[in-house]
DRENMARFI-309070 format. One line per field, with one value per residue: x, y, z of N, C-alpha, C in turn; residue number from 1. Coordinates in steps of 0.05 Angstrom, whole numbers, plus 5000, padded with zeros to 4 digits. Layout:
<vexkols>
n_x c(X,...)
n_y c(Y,...)
n_z c(Z,...)
ca_x c(X,...)
ca_y c(Y,...)
ca_z c(Z,...)
c_x c(X,...)
c_y c(Y,...)
c_z c(Z,...)
nr c(NUM,...)
</vexkols>
This chain:
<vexkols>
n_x c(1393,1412,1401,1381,1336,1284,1205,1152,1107,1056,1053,0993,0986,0947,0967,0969,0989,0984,1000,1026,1074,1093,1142,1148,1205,1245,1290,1283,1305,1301,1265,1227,1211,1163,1145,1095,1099,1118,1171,1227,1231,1252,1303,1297,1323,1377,1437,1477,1447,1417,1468,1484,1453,1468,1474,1425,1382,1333,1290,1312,1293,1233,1214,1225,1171,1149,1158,1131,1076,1062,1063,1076,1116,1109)
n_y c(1967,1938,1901,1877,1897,1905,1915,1903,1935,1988,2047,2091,2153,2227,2294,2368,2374,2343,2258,2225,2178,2113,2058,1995,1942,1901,1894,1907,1953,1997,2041,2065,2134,2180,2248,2276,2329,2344,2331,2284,2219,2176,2147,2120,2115,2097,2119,2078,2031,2045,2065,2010,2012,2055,2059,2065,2099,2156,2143,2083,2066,2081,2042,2002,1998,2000,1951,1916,1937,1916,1935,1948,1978,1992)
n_z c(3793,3848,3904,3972,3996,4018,4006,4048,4064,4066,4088,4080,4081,4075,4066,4076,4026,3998,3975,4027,4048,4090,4091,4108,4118,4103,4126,4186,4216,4176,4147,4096,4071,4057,4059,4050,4033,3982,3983,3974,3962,4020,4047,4117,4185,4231,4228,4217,4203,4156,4122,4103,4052,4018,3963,3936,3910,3903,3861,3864,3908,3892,3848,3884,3916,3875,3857,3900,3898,3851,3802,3734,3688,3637)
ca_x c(1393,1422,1406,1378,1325,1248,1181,1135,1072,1056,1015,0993,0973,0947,0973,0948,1003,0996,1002,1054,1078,1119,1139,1161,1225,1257,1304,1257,1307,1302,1239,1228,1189,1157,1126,1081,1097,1129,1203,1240,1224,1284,1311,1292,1333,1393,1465,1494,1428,1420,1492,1488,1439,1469,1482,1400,1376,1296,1275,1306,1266,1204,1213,1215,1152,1123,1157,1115,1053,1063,1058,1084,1127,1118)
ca_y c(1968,1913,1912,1856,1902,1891,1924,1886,1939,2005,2054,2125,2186,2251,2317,2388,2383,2313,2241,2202,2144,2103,2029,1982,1939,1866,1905,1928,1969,2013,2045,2092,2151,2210,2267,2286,2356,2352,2322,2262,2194,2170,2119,2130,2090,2110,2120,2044,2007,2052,2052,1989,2020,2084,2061,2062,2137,2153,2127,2054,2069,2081,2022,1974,2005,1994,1917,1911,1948,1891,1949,1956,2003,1998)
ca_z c(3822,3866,3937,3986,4014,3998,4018,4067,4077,4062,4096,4062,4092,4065,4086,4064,3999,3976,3997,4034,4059,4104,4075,4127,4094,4112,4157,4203,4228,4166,4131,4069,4079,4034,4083,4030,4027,3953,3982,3955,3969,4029,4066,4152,4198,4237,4198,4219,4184,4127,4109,4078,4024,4009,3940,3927,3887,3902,3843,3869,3926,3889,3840,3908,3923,3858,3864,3923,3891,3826,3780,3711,3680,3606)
c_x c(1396,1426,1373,1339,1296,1229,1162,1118,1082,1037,1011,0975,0964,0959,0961,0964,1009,0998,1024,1053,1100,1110,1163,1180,1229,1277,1286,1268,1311,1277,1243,1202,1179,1134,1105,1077,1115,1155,1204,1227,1255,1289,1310,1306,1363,1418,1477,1473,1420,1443,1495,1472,1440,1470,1449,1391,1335,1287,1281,1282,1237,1200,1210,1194,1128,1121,1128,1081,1043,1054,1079,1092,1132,1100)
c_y c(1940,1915,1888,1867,1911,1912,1906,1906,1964,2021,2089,2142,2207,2276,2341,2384,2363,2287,2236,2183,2120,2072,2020,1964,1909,1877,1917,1953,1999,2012,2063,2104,2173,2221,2273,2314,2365,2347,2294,2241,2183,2152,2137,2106,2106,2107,2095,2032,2020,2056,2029,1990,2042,2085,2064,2096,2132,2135,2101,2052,2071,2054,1996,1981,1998,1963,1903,1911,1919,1910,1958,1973,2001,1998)
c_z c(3833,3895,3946,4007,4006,4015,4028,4065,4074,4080,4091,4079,4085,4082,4069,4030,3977,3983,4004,4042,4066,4099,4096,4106,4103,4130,4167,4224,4203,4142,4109,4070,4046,4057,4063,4030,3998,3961,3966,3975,3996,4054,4100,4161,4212,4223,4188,4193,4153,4112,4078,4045,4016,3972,3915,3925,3908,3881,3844,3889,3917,3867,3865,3921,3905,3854,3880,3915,3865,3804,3759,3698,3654,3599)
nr c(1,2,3,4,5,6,7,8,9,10,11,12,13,14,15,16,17,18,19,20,21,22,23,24,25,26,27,28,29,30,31,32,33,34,35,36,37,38,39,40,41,42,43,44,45,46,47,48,49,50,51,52,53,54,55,56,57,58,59,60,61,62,63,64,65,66,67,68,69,70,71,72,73,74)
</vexkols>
């Protein structure tokens, strides 16, 4: 994954099906959500500013979360 666009702050919520959580970014005009009702992890922001990171899967999205977090994947 190659992409310019980082996690600044997290903030988690519970709901009845699980947690979630909306992660503020370095574009502040585009966040990454998970409702926590068991969907995907996904870029929020309107079509122009998320555009430029269409080329990012969930699982980049949750690796710049775990960047952020400084947690280890091996």
């Amino acid at each position: 994954m190659k992409s310019n666009l980082e996690v600044t702050s997290i903030r988690y919520f519970e709901t009845r099906r699980g947690l979630g959580y909306e992660c503020q970014t370095n574009n502040r005009l585009v966040q990454i959500w998970n409702d926590g009702q068991g969907g995907s992890t996904y870029l929020y922001g309107d079509a122009y500013n998320i555009k430029f990171y269409k080329e990012l899967c969930e699982w980049d999205l949750e690796e710049l979360i775990d960047e952020y977090e400084q947690v280890k994947t091996n």
